[in-house]
C-alpha positions as CSV (number, residue, x, y, z in Angstrom):
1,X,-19.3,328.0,-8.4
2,X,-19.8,331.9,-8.6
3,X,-17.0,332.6,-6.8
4,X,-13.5,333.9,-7.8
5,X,-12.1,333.6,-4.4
6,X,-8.5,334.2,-5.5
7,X,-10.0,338.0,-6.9
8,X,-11.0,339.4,-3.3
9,X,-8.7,342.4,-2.9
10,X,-8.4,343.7,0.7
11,X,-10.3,345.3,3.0
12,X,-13.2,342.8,1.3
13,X,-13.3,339.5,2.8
14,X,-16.0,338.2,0.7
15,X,-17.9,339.7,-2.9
16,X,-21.0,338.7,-4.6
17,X,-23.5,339.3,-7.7
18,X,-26.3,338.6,-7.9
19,X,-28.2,339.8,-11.4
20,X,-26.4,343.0,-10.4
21,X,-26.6,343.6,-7.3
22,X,-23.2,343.1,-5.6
23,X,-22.9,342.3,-1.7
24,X,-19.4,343.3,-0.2
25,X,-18.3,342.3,2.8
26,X,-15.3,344.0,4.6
27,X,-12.8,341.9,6.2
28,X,-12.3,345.4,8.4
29,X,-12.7,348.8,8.7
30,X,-10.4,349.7,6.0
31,X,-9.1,353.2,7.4
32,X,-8.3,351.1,10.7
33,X,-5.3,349.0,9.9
34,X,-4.1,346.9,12.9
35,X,-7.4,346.2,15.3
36,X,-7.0,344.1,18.2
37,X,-10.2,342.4,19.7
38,X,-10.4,340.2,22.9
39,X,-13.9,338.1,24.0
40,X,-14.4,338.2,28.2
41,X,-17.3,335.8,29.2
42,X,-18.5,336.0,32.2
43,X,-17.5,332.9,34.8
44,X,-19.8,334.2,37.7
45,X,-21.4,331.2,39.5
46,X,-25.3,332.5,37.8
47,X,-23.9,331.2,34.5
48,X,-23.1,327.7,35.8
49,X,-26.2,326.4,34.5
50,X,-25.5,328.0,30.8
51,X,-22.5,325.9,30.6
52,X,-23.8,322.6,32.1
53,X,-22.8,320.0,34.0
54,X,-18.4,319.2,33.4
55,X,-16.6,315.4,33.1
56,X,-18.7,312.4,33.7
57,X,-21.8,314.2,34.3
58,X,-21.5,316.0,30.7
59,X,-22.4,312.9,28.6
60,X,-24.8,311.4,31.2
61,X,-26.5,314.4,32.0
62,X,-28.0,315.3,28.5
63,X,-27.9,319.2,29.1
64,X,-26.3,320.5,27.0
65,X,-23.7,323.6,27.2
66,X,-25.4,326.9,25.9
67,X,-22.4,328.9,26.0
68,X,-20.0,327.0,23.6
69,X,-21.5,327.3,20.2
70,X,-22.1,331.3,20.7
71,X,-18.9,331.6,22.0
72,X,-17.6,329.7,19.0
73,X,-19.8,332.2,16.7
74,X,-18.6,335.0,18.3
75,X,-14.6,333.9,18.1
76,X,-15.3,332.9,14.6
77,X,-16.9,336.2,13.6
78,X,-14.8,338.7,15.8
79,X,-11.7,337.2,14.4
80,X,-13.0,338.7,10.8
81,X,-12.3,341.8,12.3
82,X,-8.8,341.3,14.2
83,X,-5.6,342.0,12.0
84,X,-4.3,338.9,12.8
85,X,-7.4,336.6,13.0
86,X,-6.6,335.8,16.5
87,X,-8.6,336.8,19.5
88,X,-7.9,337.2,23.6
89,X,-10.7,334.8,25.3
90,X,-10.8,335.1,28.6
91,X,-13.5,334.6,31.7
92,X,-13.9,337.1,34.2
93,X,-15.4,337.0,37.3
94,X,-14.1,333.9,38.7
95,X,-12.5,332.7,42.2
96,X,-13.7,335.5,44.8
97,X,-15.7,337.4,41.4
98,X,-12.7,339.5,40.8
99,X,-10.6,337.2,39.3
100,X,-9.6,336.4,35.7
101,X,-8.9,333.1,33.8
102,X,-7.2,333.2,30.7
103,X,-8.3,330.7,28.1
104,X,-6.2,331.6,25.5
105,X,-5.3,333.3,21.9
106,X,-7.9,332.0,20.3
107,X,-7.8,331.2,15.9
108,X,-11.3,332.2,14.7
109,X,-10.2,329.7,11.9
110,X,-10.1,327.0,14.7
111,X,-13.3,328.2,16.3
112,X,-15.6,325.7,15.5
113,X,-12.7,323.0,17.8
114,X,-12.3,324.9,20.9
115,X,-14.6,323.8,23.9
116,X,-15.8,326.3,26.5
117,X,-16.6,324.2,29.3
118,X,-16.8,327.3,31.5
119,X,-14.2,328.5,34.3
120,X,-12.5,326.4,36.9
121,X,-13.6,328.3,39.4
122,X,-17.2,329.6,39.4
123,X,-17.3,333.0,40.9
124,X,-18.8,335.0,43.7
125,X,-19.4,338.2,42.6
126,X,-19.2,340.5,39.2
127,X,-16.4,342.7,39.6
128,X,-15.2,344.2,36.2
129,X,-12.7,346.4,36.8
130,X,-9.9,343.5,36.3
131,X,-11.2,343.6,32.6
132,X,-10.6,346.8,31.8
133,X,-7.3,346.5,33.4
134,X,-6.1,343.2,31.9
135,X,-7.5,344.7,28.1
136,X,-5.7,347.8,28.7
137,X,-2.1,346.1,29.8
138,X,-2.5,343.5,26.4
139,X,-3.3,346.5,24.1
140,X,0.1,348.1,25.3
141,X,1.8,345.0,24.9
142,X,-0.2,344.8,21.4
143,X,0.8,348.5,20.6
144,X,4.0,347.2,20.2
145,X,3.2,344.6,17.9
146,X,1.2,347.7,15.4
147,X,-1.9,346.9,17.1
148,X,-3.7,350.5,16.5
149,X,-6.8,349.9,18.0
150,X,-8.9,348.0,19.9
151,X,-12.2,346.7,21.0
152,X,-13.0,344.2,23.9
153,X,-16.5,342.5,24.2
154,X,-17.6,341.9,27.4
155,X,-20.6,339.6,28.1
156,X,-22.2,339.3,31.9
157,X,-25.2,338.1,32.9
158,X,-25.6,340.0,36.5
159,X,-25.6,343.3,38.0
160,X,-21.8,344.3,38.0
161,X,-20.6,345.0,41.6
162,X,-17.9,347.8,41.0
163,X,-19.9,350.0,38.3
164,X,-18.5,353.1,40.3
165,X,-14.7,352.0,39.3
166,X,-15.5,350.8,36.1
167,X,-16.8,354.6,35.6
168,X,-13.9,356.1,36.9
169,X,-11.3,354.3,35.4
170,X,-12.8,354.6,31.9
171,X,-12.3,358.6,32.8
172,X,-8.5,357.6,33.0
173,X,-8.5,355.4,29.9
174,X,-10.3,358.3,27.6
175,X,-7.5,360.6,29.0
176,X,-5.0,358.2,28.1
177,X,-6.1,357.9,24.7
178,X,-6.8,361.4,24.3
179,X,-3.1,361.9,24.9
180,X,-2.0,360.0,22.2
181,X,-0.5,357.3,24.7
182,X,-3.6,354.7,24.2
183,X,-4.8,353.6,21.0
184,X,-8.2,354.4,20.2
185,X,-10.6,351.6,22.1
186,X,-14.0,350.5,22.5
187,X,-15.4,348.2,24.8
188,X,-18.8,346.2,23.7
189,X,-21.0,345.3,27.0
190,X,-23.6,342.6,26.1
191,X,-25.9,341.4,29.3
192,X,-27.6,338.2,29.1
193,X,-30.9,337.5,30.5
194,X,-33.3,338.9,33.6
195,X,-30.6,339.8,36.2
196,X,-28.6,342.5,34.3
197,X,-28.6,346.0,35.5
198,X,-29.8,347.9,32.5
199,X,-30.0,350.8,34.0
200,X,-26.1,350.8,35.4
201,X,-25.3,349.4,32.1
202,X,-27.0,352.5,30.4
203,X,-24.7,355.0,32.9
204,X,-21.7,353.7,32.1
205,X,-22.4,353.2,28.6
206,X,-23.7,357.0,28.3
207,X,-20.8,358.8,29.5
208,X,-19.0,361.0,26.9
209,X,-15.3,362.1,27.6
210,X,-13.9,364.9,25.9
211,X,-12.4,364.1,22.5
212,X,-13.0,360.5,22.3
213,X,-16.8,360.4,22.6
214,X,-18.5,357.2,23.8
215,X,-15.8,354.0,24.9
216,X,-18.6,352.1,25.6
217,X,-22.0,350.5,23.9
218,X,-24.3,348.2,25.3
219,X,-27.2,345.6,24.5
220,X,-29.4,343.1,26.2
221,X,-30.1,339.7,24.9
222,X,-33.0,338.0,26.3
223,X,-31.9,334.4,25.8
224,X,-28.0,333.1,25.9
225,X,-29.2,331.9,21.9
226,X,-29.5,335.9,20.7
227,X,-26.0,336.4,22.5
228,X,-23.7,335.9,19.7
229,X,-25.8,337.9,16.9
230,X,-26.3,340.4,19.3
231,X,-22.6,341.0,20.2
232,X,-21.8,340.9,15.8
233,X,-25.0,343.9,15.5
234,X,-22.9,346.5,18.2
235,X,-19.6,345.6,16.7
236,X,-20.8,345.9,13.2
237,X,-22.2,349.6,14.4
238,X,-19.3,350.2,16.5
239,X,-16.5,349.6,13.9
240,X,-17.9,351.9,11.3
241,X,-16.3,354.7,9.7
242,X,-17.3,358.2,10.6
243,X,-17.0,359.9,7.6
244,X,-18.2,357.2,5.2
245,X,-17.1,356.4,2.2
246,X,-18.1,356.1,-2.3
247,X,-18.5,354.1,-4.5
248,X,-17.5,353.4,-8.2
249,X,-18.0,352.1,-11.4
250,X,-15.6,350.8,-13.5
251,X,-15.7,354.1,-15.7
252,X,-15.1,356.0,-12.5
253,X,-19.1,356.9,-12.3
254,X,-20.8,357.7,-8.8
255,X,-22.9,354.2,-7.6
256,X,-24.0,355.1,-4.3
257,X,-22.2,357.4,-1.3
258,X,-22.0,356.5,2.1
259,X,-22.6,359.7,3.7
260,X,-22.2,359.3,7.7
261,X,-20.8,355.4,8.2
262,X,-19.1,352.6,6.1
263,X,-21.2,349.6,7.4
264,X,-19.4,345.9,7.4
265,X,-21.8,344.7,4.7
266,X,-22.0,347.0,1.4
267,X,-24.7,346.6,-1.1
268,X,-24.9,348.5,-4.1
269,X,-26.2,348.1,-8.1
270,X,-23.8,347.9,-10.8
271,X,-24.6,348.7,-14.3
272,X,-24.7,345.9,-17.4
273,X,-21.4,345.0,-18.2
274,X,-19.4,346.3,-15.3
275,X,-16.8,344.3,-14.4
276,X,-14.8,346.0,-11.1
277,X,-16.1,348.5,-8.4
278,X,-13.7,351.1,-6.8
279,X,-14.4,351.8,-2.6
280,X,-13.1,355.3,-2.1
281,X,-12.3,356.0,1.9
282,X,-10.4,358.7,3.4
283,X,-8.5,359.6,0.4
284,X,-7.5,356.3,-0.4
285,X,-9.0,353.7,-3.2
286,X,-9.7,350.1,-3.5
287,X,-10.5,348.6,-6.9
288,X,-12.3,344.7,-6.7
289,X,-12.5,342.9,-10.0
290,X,-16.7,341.7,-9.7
291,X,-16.9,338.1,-9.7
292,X,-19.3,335.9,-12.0
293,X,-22.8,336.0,-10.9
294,X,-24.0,333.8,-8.4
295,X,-26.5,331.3,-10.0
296,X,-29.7,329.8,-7.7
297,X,-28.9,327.0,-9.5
298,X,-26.1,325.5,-7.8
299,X,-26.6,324.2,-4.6
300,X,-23.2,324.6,-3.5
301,X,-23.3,327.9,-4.2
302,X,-26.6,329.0,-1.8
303,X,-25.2,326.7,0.9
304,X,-22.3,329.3,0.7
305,X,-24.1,332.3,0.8
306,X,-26.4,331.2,3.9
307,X,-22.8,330.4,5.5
308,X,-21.7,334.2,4.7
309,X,-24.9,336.0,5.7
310,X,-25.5,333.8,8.4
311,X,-21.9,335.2,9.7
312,X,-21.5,338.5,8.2
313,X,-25.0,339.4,8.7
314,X,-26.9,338.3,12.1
315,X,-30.3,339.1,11.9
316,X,-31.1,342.9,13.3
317,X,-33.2,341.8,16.5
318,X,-33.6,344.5,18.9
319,X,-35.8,342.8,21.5
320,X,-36.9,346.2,22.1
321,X,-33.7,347.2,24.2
322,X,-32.0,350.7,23.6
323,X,-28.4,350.4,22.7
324,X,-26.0,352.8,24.6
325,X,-24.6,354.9,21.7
């Protein structure tokens, strides 16, 4: 095997070389220490279907549940970028459409166990409000903990009914953090599918509040299969760092600068005989010994890269919708 797992030096989760060319992964945003994510799916009746048919009617039925292996790439992918590894999973929406359910503090180690059968109750409407406020009570609670920012994804697959709160209470949020009482936040909107409201999506997503910027970005997946990669694409853009970052040789020479944004992915040459790179990032350094090149050859060994691009790198598809930077 190519890989000298027991070299990766954080912020990299994963490092590899290949004739050269190195591929570093970040396990986060290495000037944001202490990020806190939490997953809401949407439990409105429309996504019934998605999930399938529960209990007996589950093995009988032969549909199967759409929702549960994205959501198990998404809880496996977000929790790369958590501090702790552990996300907030919750569906929203449910009971009278205003109502939450709590699935749980979800391991991204685990992810590939849980089942996501869907809500017990199916809701009536799409009110998301009750997100903002349930995200924004955990994050204080988290605060506490040394969470120092945070990022909730929210998917939905309908028009949301209370876009006019949602708007006005992200006002109050932005002040909040703005005054130093709120960690930094961002909140990921992904719609799913014919029925979403692009352009209410768009108006909330647009706003800019003084100081902070955007709180929100948005994208629209056609089909419930793009979901997952779609949701990794705004978070990878999302959780970048605004003022970039350099890298290294090991004789301290210049490799390539990063001049706007540090993306979650790195790739960069490294001259013959180099055996560590050095990430330089608001003032501070990280050296990573270069592990032995990966060899085609070994089977094992491509089977473990597909793994790692396949998580770390969804493929870029736009399906032609604007995101809401």
């Amino acid at each position: 095997m190519g890989h000298k797992h027991e070299t990766i030096v954080k912020p990299f989760s994963d490092v590899h070389n290949k004739n050269g060319t190195v591929l570093a992964t970040l396990l986060h945003d290495p000037t944001v220490e202490g990020l806190d994510v939490a997953l809401y799916m949407d439990g409105s009746a429309s996504m019934e279907n998605e999930y399938g048919p529960r209990g007996i009617l589950a093995k009988i039925g032969g549909v199967r549940n759409q929702v549960e292996p994205q959501m198990q790439w998404m809880l496996e992918y977000l929790a790369t970028k958590d501090k702790d590894g552990v996300l907030r999973v919750v569906y929203w929406a449910t009971g009278d459409g205003s109502q939450i359910e709590v699935v749980g503090d979800l391991t991204g180690t685990d992810a590939k166990n849980y089942k996501f059968p869907g809500p017990q109750y199916y809701g009536k409407g799409t009110v998301m409000l009750p997100v903002l406020r349930d995200y924004v009570q955990y994050i204080r609670t988290q605060q506490e903990k040394g969470a120092q920012r945070g990022l909730a994804v929210i998917i939905t697959d309908s028009q949301i009914y209370d876009a006019k709160d949602v708007r006005a209470y992200s006002q109050q949020v932005a002040k909040e953090i703005e005054g130093g009482r709120l960690p930094k936040l961002n909140f990921v909107l992904v719609g799913v599918g014919e029925h979403v409201d692009e352009e209410q999506m768009e108006q909330i997503c647009h706003e800019e509040y003084p100081g902070i910027g955007h709180l929100w970005c948005h994208r629209i997946a056609d089909r419930m299969e793009e979901m997952a990669e779609l949701v990794a694409v705004l978070v990878d853009e999302t959780m970048t760092v605004a003022q970039g970052g350099t890298i290294y040789d090991d004789k301290g020479n210049v490799i390539k600068r990063y001049e706007t944004r540090l993306p979650a992915v790195l790739e960069f040459n490294v001259p013959p005989g180099c055996t560590a790179f050095t990430l330089e990032i608001a003032g501070q350094k990280f050296t990573q010994p270069i592990p032995d090149e990966d060899h085609h050859d070994d089977d094992d060994d491509d089977d473990d890269d597909d793994d790692h691009h396949q998580l770390n790198q969804p493929q870029r598809k736009s399906g032609g919708h604007g995101h809401g930077h």
